[in-house]
C-alpha positions as CSV (number, residue, x, y, z in Angstrom):
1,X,0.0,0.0,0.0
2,X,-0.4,0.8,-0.4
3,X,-0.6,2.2,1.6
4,X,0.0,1.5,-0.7
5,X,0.6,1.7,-1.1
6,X,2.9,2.0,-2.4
7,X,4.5,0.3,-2.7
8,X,3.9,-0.5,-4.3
9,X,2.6,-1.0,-4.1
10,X,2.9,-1.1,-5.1
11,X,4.2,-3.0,-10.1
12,X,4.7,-2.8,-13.6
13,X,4.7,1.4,-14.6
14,X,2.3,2.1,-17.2
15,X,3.7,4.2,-20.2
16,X,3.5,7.7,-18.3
17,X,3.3,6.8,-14.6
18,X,3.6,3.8,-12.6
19,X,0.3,2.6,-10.4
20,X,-0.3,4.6,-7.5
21,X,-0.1,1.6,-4.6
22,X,2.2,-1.0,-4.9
23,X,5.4,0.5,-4.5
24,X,8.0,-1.9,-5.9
25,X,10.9,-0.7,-8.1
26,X,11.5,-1.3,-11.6
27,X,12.7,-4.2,-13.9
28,X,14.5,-4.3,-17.3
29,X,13.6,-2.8,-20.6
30,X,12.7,-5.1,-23.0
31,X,9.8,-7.5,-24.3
32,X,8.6,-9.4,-21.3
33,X,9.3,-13.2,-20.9
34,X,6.7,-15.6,-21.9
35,X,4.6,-16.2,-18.5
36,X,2.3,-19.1,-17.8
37,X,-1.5,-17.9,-17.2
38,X,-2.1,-19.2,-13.9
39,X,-5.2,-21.3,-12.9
40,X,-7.2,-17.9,-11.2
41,X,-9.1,-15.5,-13.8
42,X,-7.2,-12.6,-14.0
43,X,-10.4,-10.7,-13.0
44,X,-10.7,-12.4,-10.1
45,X,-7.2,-11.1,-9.0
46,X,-7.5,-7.8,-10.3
47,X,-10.8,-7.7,-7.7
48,X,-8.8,-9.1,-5.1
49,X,-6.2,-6.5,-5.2
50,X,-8.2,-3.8,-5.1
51,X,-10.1,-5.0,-2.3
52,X,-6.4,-5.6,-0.3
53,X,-4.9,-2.0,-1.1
54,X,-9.3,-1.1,-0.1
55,X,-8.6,-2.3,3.4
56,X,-5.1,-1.2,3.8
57,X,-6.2,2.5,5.2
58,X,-8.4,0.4,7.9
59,X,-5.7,-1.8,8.9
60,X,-3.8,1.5,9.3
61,X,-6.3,3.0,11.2
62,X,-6.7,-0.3,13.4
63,X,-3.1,-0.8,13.6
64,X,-2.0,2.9,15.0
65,X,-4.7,2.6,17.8
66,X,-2.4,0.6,20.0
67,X,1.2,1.4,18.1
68,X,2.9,4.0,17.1
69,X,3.2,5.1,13.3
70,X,6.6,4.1,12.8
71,X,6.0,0.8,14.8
72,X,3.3,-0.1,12.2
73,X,5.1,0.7,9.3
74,X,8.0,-1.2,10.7
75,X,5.6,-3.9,11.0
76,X,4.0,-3.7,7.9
77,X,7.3,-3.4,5.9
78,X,8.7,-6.8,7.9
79,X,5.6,-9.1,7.1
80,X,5.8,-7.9,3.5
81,X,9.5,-8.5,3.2
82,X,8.9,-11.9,4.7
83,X,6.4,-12.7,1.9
84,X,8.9,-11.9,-0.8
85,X,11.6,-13.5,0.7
86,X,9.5,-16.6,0.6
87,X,8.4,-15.8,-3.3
88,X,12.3,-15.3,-3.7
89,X,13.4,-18.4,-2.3
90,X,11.1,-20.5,-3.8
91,X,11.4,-18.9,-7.6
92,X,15.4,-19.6,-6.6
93,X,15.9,-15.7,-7.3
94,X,18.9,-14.4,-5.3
95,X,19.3,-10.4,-4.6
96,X,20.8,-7.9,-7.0
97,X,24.0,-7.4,-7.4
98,X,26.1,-4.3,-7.6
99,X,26.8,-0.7,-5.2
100,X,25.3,1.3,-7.4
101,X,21.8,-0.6,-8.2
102,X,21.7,-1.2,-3.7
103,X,22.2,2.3,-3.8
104,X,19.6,3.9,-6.0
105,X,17.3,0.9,-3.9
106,X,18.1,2.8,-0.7
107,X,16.5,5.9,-2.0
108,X,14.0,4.0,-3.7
109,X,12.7,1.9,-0.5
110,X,13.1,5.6,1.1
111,X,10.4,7.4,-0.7
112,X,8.4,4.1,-2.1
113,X,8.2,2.4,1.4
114,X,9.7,4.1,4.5
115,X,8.9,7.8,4.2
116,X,5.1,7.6,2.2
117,X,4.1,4.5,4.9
118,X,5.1,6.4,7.8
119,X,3.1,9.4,6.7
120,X,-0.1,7.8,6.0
121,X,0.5,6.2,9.6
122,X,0.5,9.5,11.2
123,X,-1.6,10.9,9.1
124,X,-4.3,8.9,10.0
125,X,-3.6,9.5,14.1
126,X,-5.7,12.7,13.0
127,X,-7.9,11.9,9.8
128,X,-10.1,9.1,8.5
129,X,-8.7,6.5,6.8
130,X,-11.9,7.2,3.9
131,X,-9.6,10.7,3.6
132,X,-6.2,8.7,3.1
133,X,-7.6,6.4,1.0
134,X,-8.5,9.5,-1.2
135,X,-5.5,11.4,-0.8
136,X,-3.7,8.4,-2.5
137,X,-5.8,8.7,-5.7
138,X,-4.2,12.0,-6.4
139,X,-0.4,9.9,-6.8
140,X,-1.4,10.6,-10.5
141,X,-1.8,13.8,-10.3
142,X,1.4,14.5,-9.0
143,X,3.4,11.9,-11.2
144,X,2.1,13.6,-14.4
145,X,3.0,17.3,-13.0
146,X,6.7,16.0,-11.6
147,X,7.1,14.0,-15.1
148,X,6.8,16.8,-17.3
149,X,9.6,18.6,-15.2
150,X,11.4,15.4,-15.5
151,X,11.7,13.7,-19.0
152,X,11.7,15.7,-22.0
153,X,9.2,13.3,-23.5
154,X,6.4,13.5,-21.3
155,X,4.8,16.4,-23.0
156,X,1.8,17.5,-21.7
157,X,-1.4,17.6,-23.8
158,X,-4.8,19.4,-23.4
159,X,-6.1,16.3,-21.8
160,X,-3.6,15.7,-19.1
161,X,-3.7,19.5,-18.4
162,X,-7.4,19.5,-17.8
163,X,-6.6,16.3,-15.9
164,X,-4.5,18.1,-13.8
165,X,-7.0,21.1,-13.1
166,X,-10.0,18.8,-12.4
167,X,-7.9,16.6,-9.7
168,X,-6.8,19.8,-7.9
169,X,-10.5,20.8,-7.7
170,X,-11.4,17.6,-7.0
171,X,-8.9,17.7,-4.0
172,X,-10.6,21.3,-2.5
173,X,-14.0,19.8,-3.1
174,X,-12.7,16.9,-0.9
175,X,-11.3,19.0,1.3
176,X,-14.0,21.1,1.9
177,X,-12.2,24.1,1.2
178,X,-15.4,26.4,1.1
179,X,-16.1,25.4,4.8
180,X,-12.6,26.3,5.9
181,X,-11.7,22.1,5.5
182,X,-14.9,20.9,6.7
183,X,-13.2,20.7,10.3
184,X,-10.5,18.6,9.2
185,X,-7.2,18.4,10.6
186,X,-4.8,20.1,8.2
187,X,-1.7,18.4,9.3
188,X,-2.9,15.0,8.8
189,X,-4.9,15.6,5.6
190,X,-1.0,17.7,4.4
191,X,1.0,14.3,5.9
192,X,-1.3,12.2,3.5
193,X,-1.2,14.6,0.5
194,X,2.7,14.4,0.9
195,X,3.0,10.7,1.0
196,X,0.6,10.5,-2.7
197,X,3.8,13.1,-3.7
198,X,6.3,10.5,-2.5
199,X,4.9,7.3,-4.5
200,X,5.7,9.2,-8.3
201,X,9.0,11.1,-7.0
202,X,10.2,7.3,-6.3
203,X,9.1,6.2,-9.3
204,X,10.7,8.9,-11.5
205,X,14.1,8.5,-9.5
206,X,13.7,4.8,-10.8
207,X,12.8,5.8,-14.3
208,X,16.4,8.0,-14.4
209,X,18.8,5.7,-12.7
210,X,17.7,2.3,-13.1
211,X,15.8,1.5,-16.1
212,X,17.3,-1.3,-18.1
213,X,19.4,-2.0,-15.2
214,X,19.2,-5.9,-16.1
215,X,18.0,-7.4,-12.2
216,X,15.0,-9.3,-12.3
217,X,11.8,-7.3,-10.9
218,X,11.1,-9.7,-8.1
219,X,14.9,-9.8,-6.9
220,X,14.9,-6.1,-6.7
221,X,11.6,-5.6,-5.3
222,X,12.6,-8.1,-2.1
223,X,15.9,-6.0,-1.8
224,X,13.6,-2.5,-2.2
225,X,11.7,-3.5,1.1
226,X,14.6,-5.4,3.3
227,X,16.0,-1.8,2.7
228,X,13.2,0.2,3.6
229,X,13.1,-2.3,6.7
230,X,16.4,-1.8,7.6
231,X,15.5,2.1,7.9
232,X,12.7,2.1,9.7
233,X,14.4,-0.5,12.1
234,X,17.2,2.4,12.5
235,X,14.6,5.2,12.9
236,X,11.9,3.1,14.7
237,X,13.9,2.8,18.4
238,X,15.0,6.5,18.0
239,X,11.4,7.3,18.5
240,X,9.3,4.9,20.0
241,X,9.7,2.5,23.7
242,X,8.7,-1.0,23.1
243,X,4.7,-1.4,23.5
244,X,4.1,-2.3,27.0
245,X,1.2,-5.1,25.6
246,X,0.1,-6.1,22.2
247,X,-3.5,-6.0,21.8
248,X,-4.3,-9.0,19.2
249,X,-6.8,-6.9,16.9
250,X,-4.2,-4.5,16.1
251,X,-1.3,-6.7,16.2
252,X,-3.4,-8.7,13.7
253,X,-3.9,-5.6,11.3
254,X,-0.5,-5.0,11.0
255,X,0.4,-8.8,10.3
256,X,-2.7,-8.4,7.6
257,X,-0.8,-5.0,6.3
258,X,2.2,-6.5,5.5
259,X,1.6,-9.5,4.5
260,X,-1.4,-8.9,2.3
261,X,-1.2,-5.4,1.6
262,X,2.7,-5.3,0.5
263,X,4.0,-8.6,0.2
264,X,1.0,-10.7,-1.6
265,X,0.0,-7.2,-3.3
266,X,2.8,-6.6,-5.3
267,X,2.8,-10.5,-6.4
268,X,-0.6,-10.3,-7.6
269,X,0.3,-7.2,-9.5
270,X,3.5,-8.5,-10.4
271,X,1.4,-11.4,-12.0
272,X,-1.4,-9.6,-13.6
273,X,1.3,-6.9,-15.4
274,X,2.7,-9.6,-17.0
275,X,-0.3,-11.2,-17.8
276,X,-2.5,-8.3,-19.1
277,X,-0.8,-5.3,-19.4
278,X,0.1,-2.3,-17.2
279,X,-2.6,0.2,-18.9
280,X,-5.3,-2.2,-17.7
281,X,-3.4,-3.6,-14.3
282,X,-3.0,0.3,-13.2
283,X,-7.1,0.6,-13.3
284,X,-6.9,-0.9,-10.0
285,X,-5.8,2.5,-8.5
286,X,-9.1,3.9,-9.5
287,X,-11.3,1.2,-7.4
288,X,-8.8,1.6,-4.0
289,X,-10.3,5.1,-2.9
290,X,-13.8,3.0,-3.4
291,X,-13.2,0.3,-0.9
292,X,-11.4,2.3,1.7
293,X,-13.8,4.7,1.9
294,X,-16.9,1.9,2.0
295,X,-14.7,0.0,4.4
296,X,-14.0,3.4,6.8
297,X,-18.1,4.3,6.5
298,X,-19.5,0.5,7.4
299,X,-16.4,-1.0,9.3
300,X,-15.1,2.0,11.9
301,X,-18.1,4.2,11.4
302,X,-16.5,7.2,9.7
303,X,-18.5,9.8,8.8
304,X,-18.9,11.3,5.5
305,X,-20.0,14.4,4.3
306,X,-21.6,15.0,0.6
307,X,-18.4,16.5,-0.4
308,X,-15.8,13.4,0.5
309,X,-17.3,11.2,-2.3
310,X,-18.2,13.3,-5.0
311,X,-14.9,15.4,-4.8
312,X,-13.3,11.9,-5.4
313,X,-14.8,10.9,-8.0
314,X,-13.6,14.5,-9.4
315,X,-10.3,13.1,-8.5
316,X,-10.2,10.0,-10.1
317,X,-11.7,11.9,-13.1
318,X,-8.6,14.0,-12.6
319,X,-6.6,11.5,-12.5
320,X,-7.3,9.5,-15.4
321,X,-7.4,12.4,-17.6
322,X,-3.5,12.6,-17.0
323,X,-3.2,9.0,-17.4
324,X,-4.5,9.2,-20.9
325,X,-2.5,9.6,-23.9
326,X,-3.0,9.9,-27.8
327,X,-2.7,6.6,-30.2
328,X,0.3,5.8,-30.8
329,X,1.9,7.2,-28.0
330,X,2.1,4.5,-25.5
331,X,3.4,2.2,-27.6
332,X,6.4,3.9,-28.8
333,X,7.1,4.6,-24.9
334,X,6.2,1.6,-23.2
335,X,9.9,0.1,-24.3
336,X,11.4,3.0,-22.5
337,X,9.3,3.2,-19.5
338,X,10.5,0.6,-16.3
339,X,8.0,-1.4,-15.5
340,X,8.0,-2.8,-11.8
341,X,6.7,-5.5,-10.3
């Protein structure tokens, strides 16, 4: 989560810019290596993703309610490292090799995994997790405006413009703004907006220094998060004193977090890149603000105001505005664009 991402999240990178969740680094250039369609529907996984990253800003929620932020995202980033370690071990794939591809990892895991988990942790000491679910959506919004500043190439047209300007007033509608933020807490709603910003600037240090790097995706994205555990288990002590108790419910959500929510995620969207595409893969984003709001409302009783829901949909209107390219375009990109698993 991913919570998402990301992640993330979180994942193959569509031509412009990677999914908004999963949070996993990128693999090779190059045509993609015959895979075997496994026995589940496609579908079927693509719904079970979505419903995973969902339920990721509740296990958040439930999780910080007896641990601190940084102990959750240590958590969450352990369980999912455990998960790929196990995919690792029994695919026989060893880590990368190499200073400088563990290096650009370390920043990678940084602001893919340590920095944007830990904010959506905190973020959600103060707001619902139905807002940080939503605040995640706008990841695109930010990727396309930091990619124009970044590569040359990604030009941006009338549509991914108006993309741009409908997600931003999709975000204020969200917000509230007209209501001075509809009583929200600023800090926490800022913390959330930030970690959306940290998914794509991961993503686009990935695009610049490791693109055709050679590693396999699954061997890098096991390294990305033992790194990004590594930090948080510096950073974690610094700040925290070891929970005097460990309530189960909690305890649970943060097992489900990182096992499910980063480690099973980003194989199920490992799998479904390579078996469908990542145009159609990344549509998951789109149904994740869904389920975590649906899930904060019925689950934890979160209220929502008229504005919450339809300034989202703005959002993801926003959103996939920018996402969307003319003909042509994505195919004589997609060879130069990492994908991630």
């Amino acid at each position: 989560m991913s919570t998402m991402s990301p992640a993330s999240p979180l994942r193959a990178a569509p031509p412009a810019i990677p999914d908004t969740t999963s949070s996993a680094p990128v693999a090779p250039d190059g045509p993609p290596a015959p895979v075997r369609r496994p026995a589940l529907d496609w579908r079927i996984r693509f719904a079970v993703l979505a419903l995973i990253w969902g339920f990721s800003f509740l296990l958040i929620k439930v999780g910080t309610q007896a641990y601190a932020p940084f102990q959750v995202t240590l958590g969450r980033l352990v369980f999912g490292t455990a998960v790929l370690a196990v995919a690792m071990a029994v695919k026989r794939v060893g880590l990368p090799r190499g200073a400088r591809t563990w290096g650009h990892l370390t920043v990678a895991a940084f602001f893919l995994n340590a920095l944007p988990f830990s904010l959506f942790a905190y973020a959600e000491l103060t707001i619902p997790s139905t807002l940080a679910g939503i605040c995640n959506a706008t990841s695109p919004l930010w990727g396309m405006a930091l990619s124009v500043v970044a590569f040359s190439e990604d030009r941006p047209t009338r549509r991914r413009v108006a993309g741009l300007g409908l997600g931003f007033i999709g975000v204020l509608t969200v917000l509230g703004v007209w209501q001075g933020f509809s009583g929200l807490d600023l800090g926490g709603t800022v913390m959330a907006l930030l970690a959306a910003l940290s998914y794509p600037v991961g993503w686009i240090y990935l695009r610049r220094t490791l693109a055709g790097s050679g590693g396999s995706a699954l061997s890098m994205t096991g390294a990305q998060l033992l790194l990004g555990t590594v930090q948080l288990a510096v950073v974690t002590p610094l700040f925290t004193t070891v929970p005097g108790s460990f309530p189960v419910v909690p305890l649970l959500a943060v097992v489900a977090l990182g096992a499910l929510g980063t480690g099973l995620a980003m194989l199920v969207q490992y799998g479904l890149v390579a078996e469908i595409g990542p145009t159609t893969a990344q549509m998951v984003t789109y149904f994740v603000p869904v389920i975590a709001t649906v899930a904060g409302v019925t689950l934890l009783g979160e209220h929502l105001s008229w504005n919450t829901p339809v300034g989202a949909l703005v959002v993801l209107a926003g959103a996939a505005l920018t996402q969307s390219r003319a003909r042509g375009g994505s195919r004589s990109r997609r060879g130069s664009t990492a994908r991630q698993a």
